[in-house]
LUMKE-659799 format. One line per field, with one value per residue (C-alpha): residue in three letters; x, y, z. Coordinates in pm, 1 decimal. Example, Ala and Ser with C-alpha at 12.3 -4.5 7.8 and 13.67 -1.06 7.14 Angstrom:
! residues 2
res <- (ala,ser)
x <- (1230.0,1367.0)
y <- (-450.0,-106.0)
z <- (780.0,714.0)
//
This chain:
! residues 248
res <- (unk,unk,unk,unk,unk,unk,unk,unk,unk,unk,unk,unk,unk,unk,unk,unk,unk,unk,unk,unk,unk,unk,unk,unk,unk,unk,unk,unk,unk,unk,unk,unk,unk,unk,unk,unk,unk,unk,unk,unk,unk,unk,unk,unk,unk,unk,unk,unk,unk,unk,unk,unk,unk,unk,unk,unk,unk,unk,unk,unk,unk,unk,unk,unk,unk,unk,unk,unk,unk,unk,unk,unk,unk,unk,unk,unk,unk,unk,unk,unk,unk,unk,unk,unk,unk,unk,unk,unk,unk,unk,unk,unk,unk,unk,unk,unk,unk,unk,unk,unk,unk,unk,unk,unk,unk,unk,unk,unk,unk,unk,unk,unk,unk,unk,unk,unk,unk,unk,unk,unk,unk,unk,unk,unk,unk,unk,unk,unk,unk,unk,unk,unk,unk,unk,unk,unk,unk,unk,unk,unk,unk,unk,unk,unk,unk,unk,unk,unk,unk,unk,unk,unk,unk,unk,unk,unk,unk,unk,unk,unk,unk,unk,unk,unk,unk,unk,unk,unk,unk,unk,unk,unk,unk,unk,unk,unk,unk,unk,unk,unk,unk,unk,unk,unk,unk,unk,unk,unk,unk,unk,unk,unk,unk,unk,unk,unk,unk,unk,unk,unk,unk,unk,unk,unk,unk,unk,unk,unk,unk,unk,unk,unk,unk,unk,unk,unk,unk,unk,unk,unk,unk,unk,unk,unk,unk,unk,unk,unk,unk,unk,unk,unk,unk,unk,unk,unk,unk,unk,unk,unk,unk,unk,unk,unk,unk,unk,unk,unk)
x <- (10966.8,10700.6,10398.2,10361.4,10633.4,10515.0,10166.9,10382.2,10593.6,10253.5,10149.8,10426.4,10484.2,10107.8,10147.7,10474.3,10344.6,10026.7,10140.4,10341.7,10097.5,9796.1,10057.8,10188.6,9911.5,10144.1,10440.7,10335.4,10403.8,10746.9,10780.1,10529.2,10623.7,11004.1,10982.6,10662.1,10858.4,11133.9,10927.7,10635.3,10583.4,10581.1,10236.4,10095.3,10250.8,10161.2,9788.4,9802.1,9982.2,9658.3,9411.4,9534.0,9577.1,9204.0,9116.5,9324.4,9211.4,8855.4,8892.3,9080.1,8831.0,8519.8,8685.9,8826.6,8568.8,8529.5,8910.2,8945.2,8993.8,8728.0,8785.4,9147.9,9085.9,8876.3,9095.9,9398.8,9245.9,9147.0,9473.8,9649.8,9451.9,9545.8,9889.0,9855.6,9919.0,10212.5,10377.6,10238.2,10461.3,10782.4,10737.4,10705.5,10958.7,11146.8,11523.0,11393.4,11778.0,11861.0,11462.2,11434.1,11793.4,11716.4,11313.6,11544.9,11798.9,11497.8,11306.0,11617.6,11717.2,11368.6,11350.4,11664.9,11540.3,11226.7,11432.9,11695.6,11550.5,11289.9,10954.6,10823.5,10527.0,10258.6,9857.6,9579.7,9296.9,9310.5,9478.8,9409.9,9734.5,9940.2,9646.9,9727.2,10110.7,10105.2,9773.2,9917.8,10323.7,10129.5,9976.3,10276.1,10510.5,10205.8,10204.5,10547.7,10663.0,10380.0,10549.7,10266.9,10300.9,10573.7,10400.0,10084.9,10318.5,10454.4,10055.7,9989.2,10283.0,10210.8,9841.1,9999.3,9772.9,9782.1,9887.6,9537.0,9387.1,9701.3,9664.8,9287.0,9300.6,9520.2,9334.8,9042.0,9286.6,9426.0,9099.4,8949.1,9335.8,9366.1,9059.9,9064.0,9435.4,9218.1,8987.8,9315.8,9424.5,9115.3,9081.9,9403.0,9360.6,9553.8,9360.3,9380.2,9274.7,9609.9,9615.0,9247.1,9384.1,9697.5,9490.5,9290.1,9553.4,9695.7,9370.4,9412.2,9775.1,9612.3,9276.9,9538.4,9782.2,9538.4,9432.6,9744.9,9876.6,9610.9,9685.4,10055.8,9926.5,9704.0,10013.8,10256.1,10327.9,10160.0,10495.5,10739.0,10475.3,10630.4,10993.3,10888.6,10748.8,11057.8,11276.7,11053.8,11109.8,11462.4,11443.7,11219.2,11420.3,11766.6,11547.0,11475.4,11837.9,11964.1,11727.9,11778.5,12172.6,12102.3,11889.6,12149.2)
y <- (-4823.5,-5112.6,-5026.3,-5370.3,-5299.9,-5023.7,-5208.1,-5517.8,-5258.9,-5044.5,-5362.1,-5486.7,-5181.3,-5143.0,-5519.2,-5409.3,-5049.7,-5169.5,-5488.0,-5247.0,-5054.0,-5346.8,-5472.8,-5172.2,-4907.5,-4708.9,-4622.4,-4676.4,-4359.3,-4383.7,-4725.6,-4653.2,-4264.0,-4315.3,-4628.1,-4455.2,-4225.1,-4417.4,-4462.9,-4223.0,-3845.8,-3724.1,-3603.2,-3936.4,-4110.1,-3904.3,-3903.1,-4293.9,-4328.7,-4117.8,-4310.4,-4637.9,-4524.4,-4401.9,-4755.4,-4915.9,-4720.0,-4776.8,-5173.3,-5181.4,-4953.8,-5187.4,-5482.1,-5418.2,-5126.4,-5246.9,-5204.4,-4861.6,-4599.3,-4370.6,-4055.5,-4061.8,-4071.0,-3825.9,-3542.5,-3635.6,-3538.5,-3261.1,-3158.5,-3285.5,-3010.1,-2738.5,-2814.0,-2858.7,-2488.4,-2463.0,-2770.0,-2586.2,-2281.0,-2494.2,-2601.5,-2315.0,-2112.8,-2375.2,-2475.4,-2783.3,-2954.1,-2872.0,-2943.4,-3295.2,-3416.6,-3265.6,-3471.2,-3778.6,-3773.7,-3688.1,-4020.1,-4197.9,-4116.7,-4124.7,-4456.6,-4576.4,-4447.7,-4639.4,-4985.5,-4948.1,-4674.8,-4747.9,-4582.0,-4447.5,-4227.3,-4439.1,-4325.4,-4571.2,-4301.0,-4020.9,-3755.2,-3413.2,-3260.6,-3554.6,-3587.2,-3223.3,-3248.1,-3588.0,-3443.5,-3135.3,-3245.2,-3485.0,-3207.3,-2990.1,-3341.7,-3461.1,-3079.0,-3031.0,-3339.9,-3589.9,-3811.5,-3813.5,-4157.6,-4087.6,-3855.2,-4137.3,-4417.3,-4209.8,-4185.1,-4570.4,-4617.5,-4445.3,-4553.4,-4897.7,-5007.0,-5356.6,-5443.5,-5424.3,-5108.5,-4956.8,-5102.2,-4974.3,-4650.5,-4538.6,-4620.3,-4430.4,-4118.0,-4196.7,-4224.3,-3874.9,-3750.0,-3897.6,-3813.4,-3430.7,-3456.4,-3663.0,-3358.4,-3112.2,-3327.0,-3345.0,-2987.7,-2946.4,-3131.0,-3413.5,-3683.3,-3766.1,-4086.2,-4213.8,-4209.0,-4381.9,-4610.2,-4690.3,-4745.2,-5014.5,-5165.8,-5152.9,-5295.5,-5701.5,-5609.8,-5387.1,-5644.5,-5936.4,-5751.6,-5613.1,-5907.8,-6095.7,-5754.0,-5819.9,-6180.2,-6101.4,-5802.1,-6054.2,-6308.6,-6038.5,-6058.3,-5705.3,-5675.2,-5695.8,-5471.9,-5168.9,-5281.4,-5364.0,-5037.8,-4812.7,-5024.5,-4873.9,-4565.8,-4584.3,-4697.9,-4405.5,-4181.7,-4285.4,-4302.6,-3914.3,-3835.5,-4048.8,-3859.0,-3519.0,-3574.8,-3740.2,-3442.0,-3205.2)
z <- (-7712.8,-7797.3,-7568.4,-7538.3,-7295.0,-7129.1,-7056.8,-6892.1,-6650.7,-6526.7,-6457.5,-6272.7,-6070.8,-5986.6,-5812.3,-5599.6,-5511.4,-5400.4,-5206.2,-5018.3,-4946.7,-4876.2,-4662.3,-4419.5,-4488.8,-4682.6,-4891.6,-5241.9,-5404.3,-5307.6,-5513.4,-5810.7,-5920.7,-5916.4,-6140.2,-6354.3,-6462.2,-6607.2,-6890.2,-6869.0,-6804.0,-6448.1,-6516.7,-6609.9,-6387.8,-6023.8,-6151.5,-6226.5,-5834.0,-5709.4,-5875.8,-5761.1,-5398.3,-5395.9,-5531.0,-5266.7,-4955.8,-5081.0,-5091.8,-4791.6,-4593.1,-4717.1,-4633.8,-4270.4,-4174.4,-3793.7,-3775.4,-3825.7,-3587.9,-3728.8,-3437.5,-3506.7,-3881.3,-3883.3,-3661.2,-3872.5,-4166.7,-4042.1,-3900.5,-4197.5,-4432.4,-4170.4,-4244.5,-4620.5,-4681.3,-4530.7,-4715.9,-5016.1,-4893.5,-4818.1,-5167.2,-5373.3,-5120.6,-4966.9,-5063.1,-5172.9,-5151.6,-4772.8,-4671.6,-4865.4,-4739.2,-4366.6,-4406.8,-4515.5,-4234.3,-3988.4,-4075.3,-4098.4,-3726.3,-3568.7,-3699.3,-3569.9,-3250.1,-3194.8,-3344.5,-3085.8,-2868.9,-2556.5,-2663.0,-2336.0,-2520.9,-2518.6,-2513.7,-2385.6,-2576.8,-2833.1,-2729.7,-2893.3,-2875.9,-3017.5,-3299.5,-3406.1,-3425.8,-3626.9,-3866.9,-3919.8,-4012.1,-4223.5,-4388.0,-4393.8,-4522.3,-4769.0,-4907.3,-4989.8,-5088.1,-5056.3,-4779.4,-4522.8,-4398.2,-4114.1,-3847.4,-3912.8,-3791.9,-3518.3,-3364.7,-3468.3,-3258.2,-2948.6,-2955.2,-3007.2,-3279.5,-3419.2,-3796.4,-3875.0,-3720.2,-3836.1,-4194.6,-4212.3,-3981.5,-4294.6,-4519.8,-4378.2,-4382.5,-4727.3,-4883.7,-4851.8,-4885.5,-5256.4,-5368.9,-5289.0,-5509.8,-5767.3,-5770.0,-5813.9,-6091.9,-6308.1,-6219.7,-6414.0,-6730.9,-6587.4,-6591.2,-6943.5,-7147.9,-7091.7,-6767.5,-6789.0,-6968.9,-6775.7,-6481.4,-6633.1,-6728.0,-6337.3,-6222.8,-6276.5,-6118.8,-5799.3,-5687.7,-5639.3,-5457.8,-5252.5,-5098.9,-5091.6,-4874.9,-4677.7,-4588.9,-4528.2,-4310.0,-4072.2,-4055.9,-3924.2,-3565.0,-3377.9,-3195.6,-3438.4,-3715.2,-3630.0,-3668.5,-3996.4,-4101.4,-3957.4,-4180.9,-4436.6,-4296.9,-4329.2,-4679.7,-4732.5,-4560.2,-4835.6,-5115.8,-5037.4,-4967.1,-5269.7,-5500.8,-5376.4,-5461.3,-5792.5,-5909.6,-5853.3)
//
């Protein structure tokens, strides 16, 4: 295949993944990895995803810094790494067919629940206890199968958050999060000159989409920001379910 090619699609999928991301505060591994791979290795392309989320969350938390929620950040990463262990465990001892079809169906209906459902749960400060169960099944979801976004909108929910603390309060959590997988990668021989060089390539595709998330983020209505993001939730949710089968 011409890598003439190749260069055009990074490109392209770096714009989508990372207006998706710009845009709700997360999701872009979910778009850029499954559509990496169709044409490069799974170890180039989960390093490339890594790289350009650090990038993002950096931009993002320079640029809207006074909208973050730096206390919740910080106790959700800390919860989150409590719980990385144990989605390292599920992993390696897990049956990873039943657990990814059981995480899919689990998004799928808590998402249907707070479209249609009435969400009574709602917390006026930071509350310890809920910051613990959302950090750590991030950690335990981000560690075996690198889906940490739902338990984050589940808290940006209940401590009804706009679009934009949302948008940067992830960010702030993402940030640290990539970088400490950065560090496992290089670690590991993984980040290689073509995966350097793929990311450069990304970058005139990443800055615009960045910004342009940004602007579509602001324009979205607070109330209706969350009914946006469980339809992504959903979609995540089948795209699990709908891999898991296919890889049998």
């Amino acid at each position: 295949m011409k890598m003439e090619f190749i260069y055009i699609y990074i490109f392209v999928v770096s714009f989508l993944a990372t207006l998706v991301r710009s845009t709700f505060g997360f999701g872009e591994s979910l778009i850029a990895v499954p559509l990496f791979i169709l044409f490069v290795p799974i170890d180039t392309a989960v390093p490339l995803s890594v790289l350009i989320s650090i990038l993002v969350a950096l931009v993002v938390v320079i640029q809207d810094h006074s909208q973050i929620h730096f206390n919740s950040a910080k106790w959700l990463i800390i919860f989150a790494i409590l719980g990385i262990p144990l989605g390292l465990l599920i992993l390696i001892y897990g049956n990873e067919f039943w657990v990814k079809i059981g995480l899919g169906l689990l998004i799928i209906l808590y998402a249907l629940y707070a479209i249609f459902g009435k969400n009574s749960l709602s917390l006026k400060t930071d509350s310890k206890l809920w910051l613990f169960v959302c950090g750590f099944v991030s950690g335990v979801l981000g560690g075996a199968y690198g889906v940490n976004g739902p338990p984050l909108v589940v808290y940006g929910n209940m401590r009804n958050w706009s679009a934009k603390h949302f948008r940067a309060t992830l960010q702030a959590y993402f940030l640290p999060a990539s970088f400490i997988g950065a560090i496992g990668y290089f670690a590991k021989g993984l980040i290689t000159l073509e995966v350097l060089k793929y990311f450069l390539i990304s970058l005139p595709a990443v800055f615009p989409a960045i910004f342009l998330g940004r602007y579509l983020n602001h324009k979205i209505n607070d109330s209706s920001f969350f009914k946006y993001v469980y339809v992504g939730l959903i979609a995540i949710g089948a795209f699990l379910i709908v891999n898991t089968l296919l890889m049998m």
